[in-house]
C-alpha positions as CSV (number, residue, x, y, z in Angstrom):
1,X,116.7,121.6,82.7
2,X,117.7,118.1,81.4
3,X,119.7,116.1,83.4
4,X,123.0,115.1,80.9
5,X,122.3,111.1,81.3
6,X,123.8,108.8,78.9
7,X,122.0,105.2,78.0
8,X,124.4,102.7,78.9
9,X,124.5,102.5,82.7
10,X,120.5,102.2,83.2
11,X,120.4,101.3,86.5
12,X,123.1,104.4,87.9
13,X,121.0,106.8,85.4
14,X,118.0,106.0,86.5
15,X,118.5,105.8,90.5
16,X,120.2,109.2,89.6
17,X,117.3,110.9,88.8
18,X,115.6,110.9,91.6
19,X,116.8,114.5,93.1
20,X,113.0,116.1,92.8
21,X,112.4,114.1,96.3
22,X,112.6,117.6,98.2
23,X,109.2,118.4,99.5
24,X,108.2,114.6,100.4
25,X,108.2,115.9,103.9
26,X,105.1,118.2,103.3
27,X,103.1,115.6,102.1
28,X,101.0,114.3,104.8
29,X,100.9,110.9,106.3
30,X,97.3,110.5,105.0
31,X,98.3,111.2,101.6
32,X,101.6,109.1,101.6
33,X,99.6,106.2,102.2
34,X,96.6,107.1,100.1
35,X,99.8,107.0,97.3
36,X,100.6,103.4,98.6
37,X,96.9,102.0,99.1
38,X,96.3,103.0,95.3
39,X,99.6,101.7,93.9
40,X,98.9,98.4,95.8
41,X,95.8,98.2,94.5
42,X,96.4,98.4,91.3
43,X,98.7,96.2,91.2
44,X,96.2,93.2,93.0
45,X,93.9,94.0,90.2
46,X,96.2,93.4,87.5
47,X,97.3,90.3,89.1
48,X,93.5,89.2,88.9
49,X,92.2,90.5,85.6
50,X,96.0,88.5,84.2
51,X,95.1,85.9,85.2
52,X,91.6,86.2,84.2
53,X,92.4,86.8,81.1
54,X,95.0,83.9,80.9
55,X,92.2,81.5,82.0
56,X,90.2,82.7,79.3
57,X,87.4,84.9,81.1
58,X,88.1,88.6,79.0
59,X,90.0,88.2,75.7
60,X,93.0,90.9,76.3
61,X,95.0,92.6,79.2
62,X,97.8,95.0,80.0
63,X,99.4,95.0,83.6
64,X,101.0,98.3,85.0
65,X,103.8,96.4,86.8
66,X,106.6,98.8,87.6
67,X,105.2,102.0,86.9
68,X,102.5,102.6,89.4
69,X,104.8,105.6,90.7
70,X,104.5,107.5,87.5
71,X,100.8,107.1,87.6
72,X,99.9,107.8,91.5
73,X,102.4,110.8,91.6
74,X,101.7,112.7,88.3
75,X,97.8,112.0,89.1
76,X,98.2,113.7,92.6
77,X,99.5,116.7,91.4
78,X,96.7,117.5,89.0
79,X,93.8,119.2,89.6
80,X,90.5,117.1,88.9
81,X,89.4,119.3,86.3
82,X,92.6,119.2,84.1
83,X,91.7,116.4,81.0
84,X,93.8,113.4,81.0
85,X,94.8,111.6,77.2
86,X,96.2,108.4,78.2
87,X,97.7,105.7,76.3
88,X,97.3,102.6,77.4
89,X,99.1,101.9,80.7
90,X,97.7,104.7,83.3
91,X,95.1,102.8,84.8
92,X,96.4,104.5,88.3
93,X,96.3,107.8,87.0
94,X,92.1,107.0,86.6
95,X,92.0,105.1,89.7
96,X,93.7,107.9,91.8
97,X,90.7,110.0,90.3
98,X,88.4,107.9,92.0
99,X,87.3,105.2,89.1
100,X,85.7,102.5,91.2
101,X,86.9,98.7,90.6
102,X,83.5,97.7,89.4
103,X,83.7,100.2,85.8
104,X,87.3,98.9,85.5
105,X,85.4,95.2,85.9
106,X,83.0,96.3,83.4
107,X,85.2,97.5,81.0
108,X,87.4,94.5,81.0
109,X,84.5,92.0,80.7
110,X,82.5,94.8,78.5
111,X,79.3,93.8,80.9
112,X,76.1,96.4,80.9
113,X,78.0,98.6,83.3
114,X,80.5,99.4,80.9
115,X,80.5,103.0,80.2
116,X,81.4,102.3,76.6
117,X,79.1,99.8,76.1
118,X,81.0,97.1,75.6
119,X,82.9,98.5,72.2
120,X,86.1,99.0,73.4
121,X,88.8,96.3,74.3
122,X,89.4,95.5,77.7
123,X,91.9,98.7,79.4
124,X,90.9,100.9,76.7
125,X,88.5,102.8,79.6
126,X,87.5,106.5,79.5
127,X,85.3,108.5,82.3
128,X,84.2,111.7,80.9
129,X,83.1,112.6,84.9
130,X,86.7,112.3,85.8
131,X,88.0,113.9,82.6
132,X,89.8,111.0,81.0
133,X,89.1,111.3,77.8
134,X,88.7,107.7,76.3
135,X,91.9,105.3,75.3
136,X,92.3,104.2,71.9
137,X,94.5,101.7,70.3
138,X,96.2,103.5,67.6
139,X,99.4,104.3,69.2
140,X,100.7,108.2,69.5
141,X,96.9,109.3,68.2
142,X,96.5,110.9,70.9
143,X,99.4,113.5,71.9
144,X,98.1,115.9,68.5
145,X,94.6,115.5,70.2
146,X,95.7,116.6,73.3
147,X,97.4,119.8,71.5
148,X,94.2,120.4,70.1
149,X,92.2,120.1,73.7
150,X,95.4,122.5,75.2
151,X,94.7,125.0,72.8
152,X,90.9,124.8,73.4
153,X,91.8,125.2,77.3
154,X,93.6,127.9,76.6
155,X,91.0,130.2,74.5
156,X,88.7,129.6,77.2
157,X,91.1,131.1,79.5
158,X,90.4,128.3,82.5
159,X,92.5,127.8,84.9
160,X,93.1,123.9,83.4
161,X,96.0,121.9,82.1
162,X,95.9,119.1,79.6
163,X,98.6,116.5,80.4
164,X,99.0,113.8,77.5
165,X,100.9,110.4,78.6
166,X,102.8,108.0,76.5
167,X,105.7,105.4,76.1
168,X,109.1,106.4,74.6
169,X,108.0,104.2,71.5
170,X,105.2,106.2,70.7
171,X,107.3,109.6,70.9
172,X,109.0,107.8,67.8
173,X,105.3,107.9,65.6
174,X,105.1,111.5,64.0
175,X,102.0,112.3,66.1
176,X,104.6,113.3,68.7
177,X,106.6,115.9,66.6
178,X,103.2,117.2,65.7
179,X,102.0,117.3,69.3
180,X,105.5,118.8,70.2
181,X,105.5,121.6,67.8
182,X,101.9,122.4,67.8
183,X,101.4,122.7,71.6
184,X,105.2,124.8,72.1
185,X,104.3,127.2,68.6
186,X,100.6,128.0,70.4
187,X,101.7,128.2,73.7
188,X,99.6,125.3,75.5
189,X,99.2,124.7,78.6
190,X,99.9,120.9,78.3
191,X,102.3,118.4,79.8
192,X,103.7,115.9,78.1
193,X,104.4,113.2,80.1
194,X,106.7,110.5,78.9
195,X,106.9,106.8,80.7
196,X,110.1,105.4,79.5
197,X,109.9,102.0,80.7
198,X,112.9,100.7,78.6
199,X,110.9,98.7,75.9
200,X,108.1,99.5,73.4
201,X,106.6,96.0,73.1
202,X,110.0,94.1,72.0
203,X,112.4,96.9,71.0
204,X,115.0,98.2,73.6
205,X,115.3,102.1,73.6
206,X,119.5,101.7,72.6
207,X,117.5,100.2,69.0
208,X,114.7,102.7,69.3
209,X,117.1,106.1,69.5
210,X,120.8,107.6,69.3
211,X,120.1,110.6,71.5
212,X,120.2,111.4,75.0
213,X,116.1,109.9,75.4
214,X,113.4,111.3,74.9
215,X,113.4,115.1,77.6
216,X,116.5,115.9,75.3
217,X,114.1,116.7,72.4
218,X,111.9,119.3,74.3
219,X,114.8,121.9,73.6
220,X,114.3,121.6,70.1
221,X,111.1,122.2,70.1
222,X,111.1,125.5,72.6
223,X,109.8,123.1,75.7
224,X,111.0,123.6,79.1
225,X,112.1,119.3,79.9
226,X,113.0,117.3,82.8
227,X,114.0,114.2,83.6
228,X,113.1,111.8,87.0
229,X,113.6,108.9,88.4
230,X,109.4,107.0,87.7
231,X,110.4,104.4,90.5
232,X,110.1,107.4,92.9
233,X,106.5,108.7,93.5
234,X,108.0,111.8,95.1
235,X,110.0,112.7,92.2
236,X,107.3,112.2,89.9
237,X,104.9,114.1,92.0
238,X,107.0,117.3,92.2
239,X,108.0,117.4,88.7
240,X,104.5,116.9,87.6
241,X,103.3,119.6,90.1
242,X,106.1,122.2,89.1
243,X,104.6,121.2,85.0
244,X,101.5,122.2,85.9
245,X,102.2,125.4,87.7
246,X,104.0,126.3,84.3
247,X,101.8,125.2,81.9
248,X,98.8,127.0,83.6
249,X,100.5,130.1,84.8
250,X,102.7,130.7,81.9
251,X,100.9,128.8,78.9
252,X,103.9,126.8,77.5
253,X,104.1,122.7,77.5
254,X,106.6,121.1,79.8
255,X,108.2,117.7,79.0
256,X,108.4,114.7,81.8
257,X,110.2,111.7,81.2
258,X,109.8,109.7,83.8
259,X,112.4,106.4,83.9
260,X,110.6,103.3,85.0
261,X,110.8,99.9,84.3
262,X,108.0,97.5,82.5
263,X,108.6,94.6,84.9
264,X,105.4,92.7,83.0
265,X,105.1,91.5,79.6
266,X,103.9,94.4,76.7
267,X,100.3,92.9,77.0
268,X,98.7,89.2,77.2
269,X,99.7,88.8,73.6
270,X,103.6,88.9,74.5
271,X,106.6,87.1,76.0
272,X,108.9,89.1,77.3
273,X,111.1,86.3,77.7
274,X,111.8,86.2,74.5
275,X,113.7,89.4,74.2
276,X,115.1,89.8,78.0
277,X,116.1,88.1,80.8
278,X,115.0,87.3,83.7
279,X,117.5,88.6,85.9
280,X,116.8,92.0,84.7
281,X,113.3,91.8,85.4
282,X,114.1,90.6,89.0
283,X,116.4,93.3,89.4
284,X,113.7,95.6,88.9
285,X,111.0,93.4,90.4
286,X,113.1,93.0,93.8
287,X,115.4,95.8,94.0
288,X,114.0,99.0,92.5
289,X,110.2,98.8,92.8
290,X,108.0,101.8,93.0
291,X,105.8,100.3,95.8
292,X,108.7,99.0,97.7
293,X,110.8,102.0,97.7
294,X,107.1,103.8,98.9
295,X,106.4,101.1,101.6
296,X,110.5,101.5,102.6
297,X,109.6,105.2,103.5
298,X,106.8,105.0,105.4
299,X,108.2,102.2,107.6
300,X,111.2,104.8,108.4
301,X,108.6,106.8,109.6
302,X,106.3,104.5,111.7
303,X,103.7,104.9,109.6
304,X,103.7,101.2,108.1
305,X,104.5,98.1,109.3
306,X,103.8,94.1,109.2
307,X,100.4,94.2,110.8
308,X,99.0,96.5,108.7
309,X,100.5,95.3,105.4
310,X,98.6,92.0,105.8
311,X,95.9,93.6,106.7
312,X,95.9,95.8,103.4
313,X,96.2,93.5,101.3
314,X,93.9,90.8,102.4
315,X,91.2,93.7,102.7
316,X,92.7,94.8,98.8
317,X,92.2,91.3,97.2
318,X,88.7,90.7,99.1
319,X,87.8,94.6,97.4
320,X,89.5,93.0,93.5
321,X,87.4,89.8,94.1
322,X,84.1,91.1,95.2
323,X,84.1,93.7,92.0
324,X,85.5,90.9,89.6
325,X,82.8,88.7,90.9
326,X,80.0,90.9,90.6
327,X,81.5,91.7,87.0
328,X,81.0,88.2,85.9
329,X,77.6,87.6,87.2
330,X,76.1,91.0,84.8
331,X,74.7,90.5,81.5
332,X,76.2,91.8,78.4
333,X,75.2,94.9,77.0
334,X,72.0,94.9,74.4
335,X,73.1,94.1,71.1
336,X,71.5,97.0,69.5
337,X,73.8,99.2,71.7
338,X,76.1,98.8,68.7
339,X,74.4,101.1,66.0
340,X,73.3,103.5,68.8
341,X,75.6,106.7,69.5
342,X,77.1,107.2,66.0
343,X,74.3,109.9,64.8
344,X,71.4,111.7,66.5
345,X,69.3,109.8,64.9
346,X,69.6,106.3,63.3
347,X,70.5,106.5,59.5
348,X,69.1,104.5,56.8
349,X,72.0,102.7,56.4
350,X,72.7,101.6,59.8
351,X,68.7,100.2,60.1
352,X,69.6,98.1,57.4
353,X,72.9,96.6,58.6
354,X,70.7,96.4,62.6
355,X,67.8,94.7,60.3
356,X,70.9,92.1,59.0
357,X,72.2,91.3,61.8
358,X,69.6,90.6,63.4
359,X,68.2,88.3,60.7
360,X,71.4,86.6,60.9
361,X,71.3,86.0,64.6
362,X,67.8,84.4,64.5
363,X,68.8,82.4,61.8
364,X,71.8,80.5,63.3
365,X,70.5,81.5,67.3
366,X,72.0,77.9,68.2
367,X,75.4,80.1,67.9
368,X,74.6,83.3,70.0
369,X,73.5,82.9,73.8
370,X,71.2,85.7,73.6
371,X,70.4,84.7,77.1
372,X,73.8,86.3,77.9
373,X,72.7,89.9,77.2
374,X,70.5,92.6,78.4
375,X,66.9,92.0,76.6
């Protein structure tokens, strides 16, 4: 079902969709706070690694302020064998899988521990061990790929899903009607998980669409579509388990969109300032945060409380620092690392350009630290 929700009372629609709460109660205290320890966490390393980034340590970074409930609740109700295609703002999903904070360090500051060897920009990570396929920039490239993989799940017959994750903006690229009517005319099991955090980059969705969002197109294209509130974990978690159930038992997508709210800028490379106010942000920031509303439900319950809310996040920020640290320390990957991993085996071509670049770098070395990377 989609919820009939119109786009000019945000705030009403969006605390409105929150009615997949039922079955919060079943989820156990350990894993309630499991939910809260990775949202916080999260969020302390995106505070470090901005602020790196602003003081010039890694050249780019995207915070996940705002939507660490659609990330920690659609991640817990997957199974660790489904694939993940992420976009570029589900660092939770990858750190709920277990992704420890030194390979997210090591991406960012593409040191010799990077599992991409330093070739990608900093939060473009991938873990094939944890079956996150790797992010790329290009935006919406990746909901046709993640047809393509559903499809492959399927003729293996595996008991699998494929869930693909994206902003509304992208769902306005043409990749997304592909993805759409590829995945619903071949019967995928794949869910389709939209994070409509009211903005892609500068735009505001009442200048991105006329219709009723973005779960008002699954219809269209034969998909089963809901819509929840992304501020609330629970929500997301059930709709995301129910999407899965489907999509594996029955082989058909499903469509999520989640409602959240991108309280930080669109990357380092933006102002949000320049496009919204700051009011709105706080409203979001102070009154309708994911980790808020989380940490509001477990102090109902005893299960949280002042004590050991300092203690959690002194002990998070010492666990940032330590791998941030030890990130800064490491060497840079070997240069050659950059011709590797294309072909089997090294074409002509590619000696030649390794054979260039290397005569280059010894003959202006007064401009490359080589001292810096791994000999």
């Amino acid at each position: 079902a989609v919820s009939a929700v119109r786009e000019d009372s945000k705030a009403e629609t969006w605390r409105r969709c929150g009615g997949c709460r039922n079955g919060s109660d079943s989820l156990s205290k350990e894993t309630v706070l499991n939910f809260y320890q990775k949202m916080t966490l999260l969020n302390t390393m995106d505070r470090i690694l901005y602020e790196s980034q602003r003081q010039g340590r890694i050249s780019f970074y995207m915070t996940n302020y705002g939507e660490e409930g659609t990330h920690v609740g659609s991640a817990a109700a997957l199974d660790p064998t489904d694939l993940v295609f992420g976009q570029y703002r589900e660092a939770g999903v990858l750190m709920y899988r277990g992704f420890p904070l030194d390979l997210f360090m090591a991406q960012c500051y593409a040191n010799a521990d990077d599992l991409g060897k330093g070739r990608q920009m900093p939060v473009h990570y991938g873990c094939k061990d944890l079956n996150f396929v790797t992010i790329s920039s290009p935006l919406a490239t990746q909901i046709p790929q993640a047809a393509g993989a559903a499809y492959a799940v399927k003729r293996e017959n595996a008991n699998r899903a494929v869930i693909c994750y994206f902003g509304e903006g992208a769902a306005s690229e043409g990749d997304a009607h592909a993805g759409f009517n590829f995945s619903a005319t071949l019967e995928c099991p794949l869910i389709f998980f939209c994070r409509n955090n009211g903005y892609a980059i500068s735009t505001p969705t009442n200048e991105q669409y006329r219709g009723d969002g973005i779960a008002a197109r699954g219809p269209g294209y034969g998909m089963l579509s809901i819509r929840v509130d992304g501020n609330d974990v629970f929500a997301v978690y059930n709709a995301t388990k129910e999407a899965r159930r489907r999509a594996v038992a029955e082989n058909q997508p499903f469509l999520i969109e989640a409602m959240t709210y991108r309280i930080g800028h669109h990357s380092t490379s933006d102002d949000s300032s320049a496009y919204r106010s700051v009011d709105e942000v706080n409203y979001w920031d102070k009154q309708d945060h994911p980790i808020s509303r989380l940490r509001h439900y477990m102090t109902a319950r005893d299960w949280w409380g002042e004590d050991e809310e300092r203690a959690w996040r002194k002990q998070s920020r010492k666990l940032v620092m330590e791998a941030f640290e030890r990130a800064e320390r490491r060497l840079k990957p070997h240069p050659d690392l950059m011709f590797t991993d294309v072909y089997d085996q090294m074409t002509p071509g590619l000696e030649k350009q390794k054979e260039a670049m290397w005569r280059h770098v010894q003959q202006y070395k007064e401009h490359y630290p080589l001292d810096l990377y791994e000999k």
